[in-house]
C-alpha positions in Angstrom: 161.2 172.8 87.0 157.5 173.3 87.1 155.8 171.9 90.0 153.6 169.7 87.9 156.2 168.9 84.8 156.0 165.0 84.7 153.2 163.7 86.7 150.7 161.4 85.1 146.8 162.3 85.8 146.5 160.5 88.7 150.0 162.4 90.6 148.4 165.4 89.1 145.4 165.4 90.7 147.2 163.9 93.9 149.1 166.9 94.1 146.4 169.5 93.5 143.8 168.3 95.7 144.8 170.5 98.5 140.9 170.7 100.1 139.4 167.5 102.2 141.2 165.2 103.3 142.4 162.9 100.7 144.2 159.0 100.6 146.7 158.3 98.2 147.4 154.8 97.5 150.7 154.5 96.2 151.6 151.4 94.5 155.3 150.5 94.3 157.2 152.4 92.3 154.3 155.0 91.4 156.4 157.4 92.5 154.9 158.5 96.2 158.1 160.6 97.3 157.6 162.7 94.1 154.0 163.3 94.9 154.4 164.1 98.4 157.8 166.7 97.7 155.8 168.5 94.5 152.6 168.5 96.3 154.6 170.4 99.6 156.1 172.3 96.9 152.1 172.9 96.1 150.9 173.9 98.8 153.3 177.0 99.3 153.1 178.2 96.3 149.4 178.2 94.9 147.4 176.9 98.5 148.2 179.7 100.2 150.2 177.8 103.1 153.1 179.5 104.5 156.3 176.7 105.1 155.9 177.0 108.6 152.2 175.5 108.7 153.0 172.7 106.8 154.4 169.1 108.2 155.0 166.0 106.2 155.5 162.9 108.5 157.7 159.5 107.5 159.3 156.7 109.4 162.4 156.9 109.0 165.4 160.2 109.1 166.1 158.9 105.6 163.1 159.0 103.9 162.7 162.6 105.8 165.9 163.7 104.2 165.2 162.5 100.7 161.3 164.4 101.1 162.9 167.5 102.5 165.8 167.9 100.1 163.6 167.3 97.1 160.4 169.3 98.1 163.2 172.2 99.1 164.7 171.7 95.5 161.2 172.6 93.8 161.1 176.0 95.8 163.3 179.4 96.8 165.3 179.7 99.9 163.0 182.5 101.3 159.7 180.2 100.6 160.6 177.0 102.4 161.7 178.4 105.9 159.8 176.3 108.8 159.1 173.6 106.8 158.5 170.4 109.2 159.7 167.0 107.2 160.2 165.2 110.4 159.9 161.2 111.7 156.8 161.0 113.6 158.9 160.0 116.7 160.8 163.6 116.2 157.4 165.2 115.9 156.1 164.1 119.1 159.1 164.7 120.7 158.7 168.7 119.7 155.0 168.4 120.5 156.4 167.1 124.1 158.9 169.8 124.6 156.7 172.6 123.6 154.2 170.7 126.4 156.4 169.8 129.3 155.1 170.6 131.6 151.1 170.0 130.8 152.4 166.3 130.0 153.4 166.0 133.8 157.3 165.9 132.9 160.0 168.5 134.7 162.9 170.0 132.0 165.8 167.9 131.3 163.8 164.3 130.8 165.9 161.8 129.0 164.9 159.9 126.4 164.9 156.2 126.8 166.3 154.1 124.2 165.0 150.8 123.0 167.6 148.9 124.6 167.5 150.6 127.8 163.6 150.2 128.3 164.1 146.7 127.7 166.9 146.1 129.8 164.8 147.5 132.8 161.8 145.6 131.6 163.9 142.4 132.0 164.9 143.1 135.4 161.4 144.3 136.4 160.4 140.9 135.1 162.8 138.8 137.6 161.4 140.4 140.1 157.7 140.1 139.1 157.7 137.3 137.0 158.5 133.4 137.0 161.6 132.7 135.4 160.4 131.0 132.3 158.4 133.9 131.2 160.0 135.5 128.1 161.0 139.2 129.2 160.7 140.3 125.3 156.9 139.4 125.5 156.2 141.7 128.2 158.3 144.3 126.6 156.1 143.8 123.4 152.9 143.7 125.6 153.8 146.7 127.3 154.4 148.5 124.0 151.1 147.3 122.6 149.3 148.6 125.5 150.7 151.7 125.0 150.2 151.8 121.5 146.5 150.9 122.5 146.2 154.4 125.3 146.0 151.8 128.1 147.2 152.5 131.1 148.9 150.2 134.2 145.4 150.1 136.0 143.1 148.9 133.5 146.5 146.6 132.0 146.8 145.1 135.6 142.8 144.0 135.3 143.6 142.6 131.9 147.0 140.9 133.4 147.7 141.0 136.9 151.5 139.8 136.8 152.1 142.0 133.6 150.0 144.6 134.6 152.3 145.3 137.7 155.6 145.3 135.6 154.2 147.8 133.0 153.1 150.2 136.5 156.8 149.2 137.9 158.3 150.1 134.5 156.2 153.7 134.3 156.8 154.3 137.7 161.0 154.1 137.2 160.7 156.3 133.9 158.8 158.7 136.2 161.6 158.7 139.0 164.0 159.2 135.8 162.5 161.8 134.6 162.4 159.4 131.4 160.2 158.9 128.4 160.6 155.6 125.9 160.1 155.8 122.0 156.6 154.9 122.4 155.6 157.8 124.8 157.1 160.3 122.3 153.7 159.4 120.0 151.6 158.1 123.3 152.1 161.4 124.8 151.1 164.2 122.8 148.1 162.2 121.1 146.6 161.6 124.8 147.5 164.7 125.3 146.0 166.8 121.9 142.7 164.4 122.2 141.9 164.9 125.3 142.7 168.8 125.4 140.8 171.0 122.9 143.0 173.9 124.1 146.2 171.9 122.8 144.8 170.4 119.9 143.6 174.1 118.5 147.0 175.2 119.3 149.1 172.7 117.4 145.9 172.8 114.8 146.3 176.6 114.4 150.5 176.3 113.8 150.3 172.8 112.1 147.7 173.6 109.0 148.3 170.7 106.6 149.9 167.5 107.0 151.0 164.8 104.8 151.7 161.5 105.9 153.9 159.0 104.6 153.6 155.4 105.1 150.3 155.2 105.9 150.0 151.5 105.8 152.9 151.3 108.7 150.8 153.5 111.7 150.0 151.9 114.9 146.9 152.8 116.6 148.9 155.7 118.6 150.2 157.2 115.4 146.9 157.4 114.0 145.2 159.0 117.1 147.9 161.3 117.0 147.8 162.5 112.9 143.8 162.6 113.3 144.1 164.7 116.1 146.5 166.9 114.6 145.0 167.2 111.3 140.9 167.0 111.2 140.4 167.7 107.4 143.6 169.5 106.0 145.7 166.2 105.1 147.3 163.7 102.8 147.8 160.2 103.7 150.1 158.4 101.4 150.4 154.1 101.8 149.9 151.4 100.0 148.6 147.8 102.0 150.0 145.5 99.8 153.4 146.8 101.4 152.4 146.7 105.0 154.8 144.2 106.2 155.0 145.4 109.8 153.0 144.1 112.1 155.7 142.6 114.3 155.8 146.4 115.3 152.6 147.2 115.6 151.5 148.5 111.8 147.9 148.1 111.1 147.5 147.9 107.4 143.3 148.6 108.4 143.9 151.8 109.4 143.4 152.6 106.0 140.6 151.7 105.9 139.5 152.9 109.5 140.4 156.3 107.7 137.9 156.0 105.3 135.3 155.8 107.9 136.1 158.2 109.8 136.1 160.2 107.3 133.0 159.8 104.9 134.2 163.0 102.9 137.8 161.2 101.8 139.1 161.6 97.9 140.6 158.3 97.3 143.6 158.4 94.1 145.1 155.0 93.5 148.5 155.5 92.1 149.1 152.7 89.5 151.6 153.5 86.9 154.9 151.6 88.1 158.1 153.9 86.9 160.4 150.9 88.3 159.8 147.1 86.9 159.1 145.4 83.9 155.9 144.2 83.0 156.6 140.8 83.8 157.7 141.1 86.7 154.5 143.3 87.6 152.5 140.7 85.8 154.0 138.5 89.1 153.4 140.8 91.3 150.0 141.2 90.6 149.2 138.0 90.2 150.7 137.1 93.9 149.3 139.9 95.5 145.8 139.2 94.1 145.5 136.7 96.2 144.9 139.3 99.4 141.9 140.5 100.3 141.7 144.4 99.7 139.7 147.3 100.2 140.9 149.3 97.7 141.9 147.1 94.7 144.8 148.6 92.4 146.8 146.8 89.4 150.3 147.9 88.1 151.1 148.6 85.1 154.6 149.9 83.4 155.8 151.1 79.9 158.9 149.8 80.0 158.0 146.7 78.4 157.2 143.0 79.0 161.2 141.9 80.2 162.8 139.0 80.6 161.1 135.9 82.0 161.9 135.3 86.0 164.1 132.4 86.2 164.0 129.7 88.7 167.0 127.8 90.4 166.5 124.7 92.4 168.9 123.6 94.2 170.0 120.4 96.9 170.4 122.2 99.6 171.2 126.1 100.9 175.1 125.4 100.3 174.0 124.2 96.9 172.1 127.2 96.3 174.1 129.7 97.6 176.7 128.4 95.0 173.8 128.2 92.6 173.0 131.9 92.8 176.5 133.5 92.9 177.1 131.5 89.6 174.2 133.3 88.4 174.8 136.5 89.1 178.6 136.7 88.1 177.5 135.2 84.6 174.9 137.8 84.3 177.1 140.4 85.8 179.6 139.1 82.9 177.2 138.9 80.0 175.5 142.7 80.9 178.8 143.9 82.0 177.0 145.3 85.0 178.6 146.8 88.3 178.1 144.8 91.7 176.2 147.2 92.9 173.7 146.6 90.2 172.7 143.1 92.4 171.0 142.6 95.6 170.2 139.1 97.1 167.2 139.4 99.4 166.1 136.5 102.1 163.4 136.3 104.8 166.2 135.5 107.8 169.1 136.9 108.7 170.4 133.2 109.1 169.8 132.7 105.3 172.6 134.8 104.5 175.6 132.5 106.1 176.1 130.2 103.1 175.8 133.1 100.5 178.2 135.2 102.5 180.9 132.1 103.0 180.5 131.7 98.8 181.1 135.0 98.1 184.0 135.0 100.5 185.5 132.3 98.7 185.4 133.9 95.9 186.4 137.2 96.7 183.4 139.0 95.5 182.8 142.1 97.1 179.3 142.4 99.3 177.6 144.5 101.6 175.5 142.7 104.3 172.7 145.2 105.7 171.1 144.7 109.2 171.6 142.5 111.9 172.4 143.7 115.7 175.3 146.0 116.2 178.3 145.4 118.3 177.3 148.8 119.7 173.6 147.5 120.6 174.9 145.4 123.2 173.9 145.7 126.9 177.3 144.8 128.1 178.9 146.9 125.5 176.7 149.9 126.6 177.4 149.8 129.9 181.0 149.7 129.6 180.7 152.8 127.3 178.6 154.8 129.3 181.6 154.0 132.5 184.0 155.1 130.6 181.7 158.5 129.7 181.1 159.1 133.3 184.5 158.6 134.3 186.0 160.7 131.2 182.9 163.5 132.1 181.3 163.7 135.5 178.3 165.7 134.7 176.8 163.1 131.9 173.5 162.5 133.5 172.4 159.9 131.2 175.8 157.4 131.8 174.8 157.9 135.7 171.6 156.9 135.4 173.0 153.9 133.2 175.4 152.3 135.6 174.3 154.2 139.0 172.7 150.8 140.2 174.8 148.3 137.5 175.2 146.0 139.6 172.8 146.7 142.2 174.0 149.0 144.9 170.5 149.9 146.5 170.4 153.1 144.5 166.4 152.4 143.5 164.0 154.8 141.2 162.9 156.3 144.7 166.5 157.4 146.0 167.0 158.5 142.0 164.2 160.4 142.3 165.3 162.2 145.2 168.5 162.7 144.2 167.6 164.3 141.1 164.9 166.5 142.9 168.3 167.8 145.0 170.4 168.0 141.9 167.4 170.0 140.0 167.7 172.5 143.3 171.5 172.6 143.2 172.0 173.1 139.8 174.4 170.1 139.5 175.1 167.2 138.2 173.9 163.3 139.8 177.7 162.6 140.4 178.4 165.8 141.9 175.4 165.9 144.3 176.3 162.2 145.6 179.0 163.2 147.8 177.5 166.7 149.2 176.5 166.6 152.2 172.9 167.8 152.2 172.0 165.0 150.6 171.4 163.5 153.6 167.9 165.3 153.8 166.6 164.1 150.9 168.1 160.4 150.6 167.7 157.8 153.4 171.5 156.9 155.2 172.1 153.6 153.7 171.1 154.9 150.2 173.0 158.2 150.6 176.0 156.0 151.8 175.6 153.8 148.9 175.4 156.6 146.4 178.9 158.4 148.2 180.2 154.9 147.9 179.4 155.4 143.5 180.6 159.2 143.6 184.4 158.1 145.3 184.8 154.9 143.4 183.9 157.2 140.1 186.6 160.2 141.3 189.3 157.6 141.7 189.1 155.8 138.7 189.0 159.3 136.7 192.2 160.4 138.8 193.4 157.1 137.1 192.6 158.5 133.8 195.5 160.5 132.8 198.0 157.7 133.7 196.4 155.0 132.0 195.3 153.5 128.6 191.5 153.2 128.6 191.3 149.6 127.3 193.3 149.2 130.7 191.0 152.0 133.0 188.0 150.1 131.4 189.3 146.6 132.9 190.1 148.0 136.1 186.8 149.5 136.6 185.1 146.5 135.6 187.0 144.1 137.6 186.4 146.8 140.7 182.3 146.8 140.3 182.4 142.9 139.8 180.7 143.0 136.5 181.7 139.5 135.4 179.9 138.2 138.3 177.3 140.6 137.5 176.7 139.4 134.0 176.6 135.8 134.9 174.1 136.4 137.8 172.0 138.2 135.2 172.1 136.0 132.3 169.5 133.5 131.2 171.8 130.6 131.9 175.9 129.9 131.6 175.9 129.5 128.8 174.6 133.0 127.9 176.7 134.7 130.5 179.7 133.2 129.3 178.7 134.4 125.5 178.3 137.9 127.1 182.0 137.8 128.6 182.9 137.0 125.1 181.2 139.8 123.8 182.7 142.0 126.5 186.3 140.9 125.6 185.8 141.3 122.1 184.9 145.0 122.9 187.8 145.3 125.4 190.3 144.4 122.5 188.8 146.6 120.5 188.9 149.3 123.0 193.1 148.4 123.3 193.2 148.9 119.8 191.3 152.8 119.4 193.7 153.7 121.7 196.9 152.5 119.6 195.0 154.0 117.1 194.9 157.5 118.8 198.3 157.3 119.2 197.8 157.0 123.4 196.2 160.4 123.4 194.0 159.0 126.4 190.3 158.7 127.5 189.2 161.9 125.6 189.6 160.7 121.8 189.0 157.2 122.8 185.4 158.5 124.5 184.8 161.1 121.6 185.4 157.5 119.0 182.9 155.7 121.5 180.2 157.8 121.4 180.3 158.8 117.2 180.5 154.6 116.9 177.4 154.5 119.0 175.2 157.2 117.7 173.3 157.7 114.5 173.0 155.7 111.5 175.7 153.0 112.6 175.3 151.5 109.1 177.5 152.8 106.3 176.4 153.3 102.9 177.6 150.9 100.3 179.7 151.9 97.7 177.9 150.8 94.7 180.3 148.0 94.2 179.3 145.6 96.1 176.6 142.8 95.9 173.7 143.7 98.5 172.3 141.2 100.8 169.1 142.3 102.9 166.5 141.0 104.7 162.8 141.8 102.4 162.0 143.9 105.5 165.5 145.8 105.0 164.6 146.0 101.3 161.3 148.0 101.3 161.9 151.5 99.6 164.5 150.4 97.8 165.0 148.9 94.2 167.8 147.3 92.2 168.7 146.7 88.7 168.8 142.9 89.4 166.7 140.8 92.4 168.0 137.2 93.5 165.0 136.3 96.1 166.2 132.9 97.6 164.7 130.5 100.3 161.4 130.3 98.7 160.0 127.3 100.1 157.5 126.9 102.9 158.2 127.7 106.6 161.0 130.0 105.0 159.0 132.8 102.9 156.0 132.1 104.2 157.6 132.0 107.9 156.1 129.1 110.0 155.9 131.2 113.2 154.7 134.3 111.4 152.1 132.0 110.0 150.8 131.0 113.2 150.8 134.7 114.4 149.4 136.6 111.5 148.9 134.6 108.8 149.7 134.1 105.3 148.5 137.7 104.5 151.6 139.7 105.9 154.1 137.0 104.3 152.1 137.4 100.7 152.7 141.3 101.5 156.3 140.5 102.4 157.1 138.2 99.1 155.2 141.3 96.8 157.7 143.8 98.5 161.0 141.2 97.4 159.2 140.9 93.5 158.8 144.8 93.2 161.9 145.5 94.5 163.9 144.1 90.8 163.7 146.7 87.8 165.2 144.4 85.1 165.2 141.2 86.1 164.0 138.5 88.9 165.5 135.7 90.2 164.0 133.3 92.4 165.6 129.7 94.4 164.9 127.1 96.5 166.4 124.3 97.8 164.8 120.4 97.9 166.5 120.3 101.6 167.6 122.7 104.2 169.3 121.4 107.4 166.9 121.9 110.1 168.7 121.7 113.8 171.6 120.2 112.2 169.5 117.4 110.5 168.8 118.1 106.9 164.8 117.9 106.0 163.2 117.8 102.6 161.6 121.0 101.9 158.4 122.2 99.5 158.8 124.9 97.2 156.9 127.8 98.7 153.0 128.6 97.4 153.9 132.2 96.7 155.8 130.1 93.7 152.5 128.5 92.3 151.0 132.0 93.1 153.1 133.4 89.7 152.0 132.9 86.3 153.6 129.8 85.1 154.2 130.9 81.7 156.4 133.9 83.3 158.7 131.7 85.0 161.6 129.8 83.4 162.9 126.6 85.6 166.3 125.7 86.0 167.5 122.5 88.2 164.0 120.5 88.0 165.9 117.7 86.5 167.2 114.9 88.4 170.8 114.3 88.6 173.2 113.2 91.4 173.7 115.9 94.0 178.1 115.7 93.9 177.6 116.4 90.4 175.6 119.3 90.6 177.7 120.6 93.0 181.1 119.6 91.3 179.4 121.4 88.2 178.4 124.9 90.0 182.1 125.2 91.3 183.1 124.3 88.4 181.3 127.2 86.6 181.7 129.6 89.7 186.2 128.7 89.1 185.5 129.7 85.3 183.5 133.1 86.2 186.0 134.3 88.3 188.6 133.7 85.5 187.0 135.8 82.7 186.0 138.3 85.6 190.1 138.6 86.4 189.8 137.7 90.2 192.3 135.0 90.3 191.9 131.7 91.3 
């Protein structure tokens, strides 16, 4: 394939313009991952850039993937070595390993995960903080001041209270020789603006960079690509898809680009290779409603489509039965696959009633999101016992559990002891019970850390004559954990839901290791640790109905779109309302429209039990927003709810018949 076979004029000249810095604003389904692998593809072979001096920056390891495999596909093995398609978290994280030490970090650091710097954050907050202050809104504010370069001192003048927990939370990562996900971008842009030395380094071996996404940088991420890229880059986004605030996205920093640089070639990327024109005629007309910068309009030559059709429905039982009738007729009448269908919500709440229908009727779905089992404190803390005890010299399940519960082994003794392990050459474990620790660590704390070291040697002596579901509850029982949890948790109630967790995780535990035919703590660890790691979710299998939250659903598309709950303080969101306005949720309801490439359905119930009281509801604005001669209804007419009802399970009963699943 040629590199430029295909493109309209507008991904033509996208993909040329390799001088200046140039904005591409990608509209859905414009094809943006085709622009960005052909123009890499580009770049190598008539720019004059060697692999090596290119990077091309995403969000997510996916999206990476997808770039790198099909930029790689457009050229020869020998011309794409070095090529840097990376997440802008792993990019920061080689900037900060190339820059160890300039960045003030010794070798070996740890990276923090999200749940761990929160975890810390909540029991920095207990002892900072009254009790009714929400520990996730200091975690948040923490990570915004970060995001924003500002450090504890000028926070603290800001927020005294919240100020000292952000200097008491750096101050631990320091004694952990630990960095979070937000200093892997805080890091090296501090680091590349303020030192012209390392910014023409990484300038000299990073030549041109492409950013994907552009609509989704914080303020950090955009320091860091304008200070690795001054005039050699593409930034790819579109701000009518910039639905994440909630993390820090600033949707203006496209247009903060364009002032900063007055010399910037704007493309607008308009052609839609995904929907019908109806359901871009929607689209549009919703979206329209947002103020922009850079106006665009979609257009597709696929034809005008089917109109979108509206249910109405009592309530969300009633329209959960409302919609699976739907789609198993249409499924029927197409003869589509399952996998053809996706039913998108704005909570992961909304998805009960659709999941209990589809139960019932044994229709096969695939429920994206949510928390995983594997995200849990408690869980993790078990799991990273059970890796200390199974291998002595994991550093990171020490420094998990070392002071879980608290044992007096503080971020100052941890520092120490890791300054005497550094010297020794061994592990944290190892080093607790030498003697020459006493130099280094106070005698309470160097008794307290001997105390961790022989408790940890006897319950791994234990190992080899025990199941691990049973180890596991012994060492548990031994550290007082249950009392631990409860002490910890907001309330009883809470801690008693966390012992449930933990039990449910213990069973499981019993049941790997039947599994592993008793093979012990090594398979059952090994199991742990691939559970816990990665992408935990699977992929579907393409025959099975999709259910997604809309922010799960951007970058991907479907054959057929069921968008339900569209009714006010649903989609838009009441609370998001009151934090960011209507703007975001328009964004949010234009990503669930564009997502459908044949056809769109959308529902709403007249009631929705609220606290366990129903409440009449109003069909959402976004609804009035569309083109009313686009939109077929279905359910305005009055009739008595238990006949409704008796009728839709009627239908659903007669679907499943022709569709040979039994009764």
């Amino acid at each position: 394939m040629k590199i430029l076979d295909g493109l309209n004029d507008q991904q033509r000249e996208a993909v040329q313009l390799i001088h200046g810095p140039v904005l591409v604003l990608a509209g859905a389904g414009s094809g943006k991952t085709t622009v960005i692998a052909r123009k890499i593809a580009h770049l190598i072979t008539h720019g004059g850039y060697d692999a090596a001096h290119i990077a091309a920056v995403t969000f997510t390891n996916k999206a990476a993937r997808e770039m790198r495999d099909r930029a790689s596909a457009l050229l020869p093995a020998n011309a794409r070595r070095g090529l840097s398609v990376v997440t802008f978290h792993a990019l920061g994280l080689k900037i900060i390993r190339e820059e160890t030490e300039a960045l003030g970090l010794r070798r070996g650091f740890t990276l923090l995960d999200p749940r761990d710097a929160d975890a810390l954050v909540k029991e920095l907050c207990r002892e900072h903080l009254r009790k009714d202050t929400p520990p996730e809104d200091v975690a948040q504010r923490i990570r915004a001041w970060k995001d924003a370069a500002i450090m504890p001192q000028l926070a603290a003048e800001e927020s005294p209270d919240e100020g000292a927990v952000y200097a008491d939370y750096v101050e631990r990562l320091r004694a952990y020789n630990a960095i979070d996900l937000d200093d892997l971008i805080l890091l090296p842009a501090r680091l590349l603006s303020g030192d012209a030395g390392a910014r023409a380094r990484w300038r000299e071996r990073l030549r041109y960079l492409l950013v994907d996404e552009y609509q989704d940088t914080n303020d950090a991420q955009y320091r860091l690509a304008r200070a690795l890229a001054d005039q050699a880059f593409t930034a790819v986004g579109d701000d009518d898809q910039s639905v994440y605030s909630w993390r820090g996205a600033r949707p203006e920093n496209l247009m903060r680009l364009a002032h900063d640089c007055p010399n910037l070639t704007v493309i607008k990327l308009e052609q839609n290779y995904r929907s019908t024109g109806r359901i871009l005629k929607a689209a549009n007309a919703v979206i329209g409603n947002n103020p922009h910068l850079f106006p665009k309009k979609l257009w597709s030559a696929f034809g005008f489509g089917d109109p979108l059709r509206v249910l109405v429905a009592d309530d969300e039982e009633h329209e959960a039965i409302r919609v699976v009738t739907a789609l198993l007729h249409d499924k029927f009448v197409r003869k589509a696959d399952l996998g053809d269908y996706a039913i998108l919500y704005r909570s992961n709440h909304q998805a009960r009633p659709l999941e209990q229908v589809l139960r019932e009727h044994r229709v096969p779905y695939f429920l994206s999101g949510g928390t995983s089992f594997f995200d849990r404190v408690e869980v993790r803390d078990a799991v990273a016992y059970l890796r200390l005890i199974h291998n002595p010299s994991d550093d990171s399940a020490f420094l998990r559990v070392c002071n879980v519960p608290k044992r007096e082994i503080g971020p100052t003794t941890v520092e120490r002891l890791r300054d005497y392990a550094h010297r020794r050459g061994q592990s944290l474990l190892r080093c607790c019970r030498e003697l020459g620790l006493a130099q280094y660590v106070a005698a309470p704390q160097a008794a307290a850390l001997n105390r961790f070291a022989l408790l940890m040697e006897t319950l791994s002596a234990k190992a080899r004559a025990t199941t691990a579901g049973a180890l596991l509850r012994e060492t548990l029982d031994e550290i007082g954990y249950e009392a631990h949890l409860l002490h910890t948790a907001d309330d009883k109630r809470a801690g008693r839901r966390r012992m449930e967790l933990l039990d449910e995780f213990l069973a499981w535990v019993d049941r790997l290791g039947q599994e592993t035919s008793g093979r012990g703590l090594d398979e059952v660890v090994a199991q742990l640790i691939l559970n816990g790691m990665g992408d935990r979710e699977r992929e579907p299998d393409g025959k099975s109905v999709r259910l997604m939250t809309l922010h799960a659903a951007k970058g991907l598309e479907f054959p057929h779109v069921f968008l339900v709950g569209l009714e006010e303080d649903i989609l838009p969101h009441r609370a998001s309302l009151a934090e960011t306005g209507v703007e975001e949720e328009r964004r949010l309801a234009y990503v669930g429209i564009t997502r459908a490439r044949q056809t769109l359905t959308l529902s709403y119930a007249r009631r929705r039990r609220k606290q366990g009281a129903p409440l009449d509801t109003s069909p959402s604005r976004f609804l009035a927003e569309m083109p009313p001669e686009d939109l077929l209804w279905d359910g305005r007419e009055e009739k008595a709810p238990e006949e409704r009802l008796a009728h839709g399970e009627s239908h659903l009963k007669g679907l499943r018949g022709l569709l040979g699943q039994g009764s």
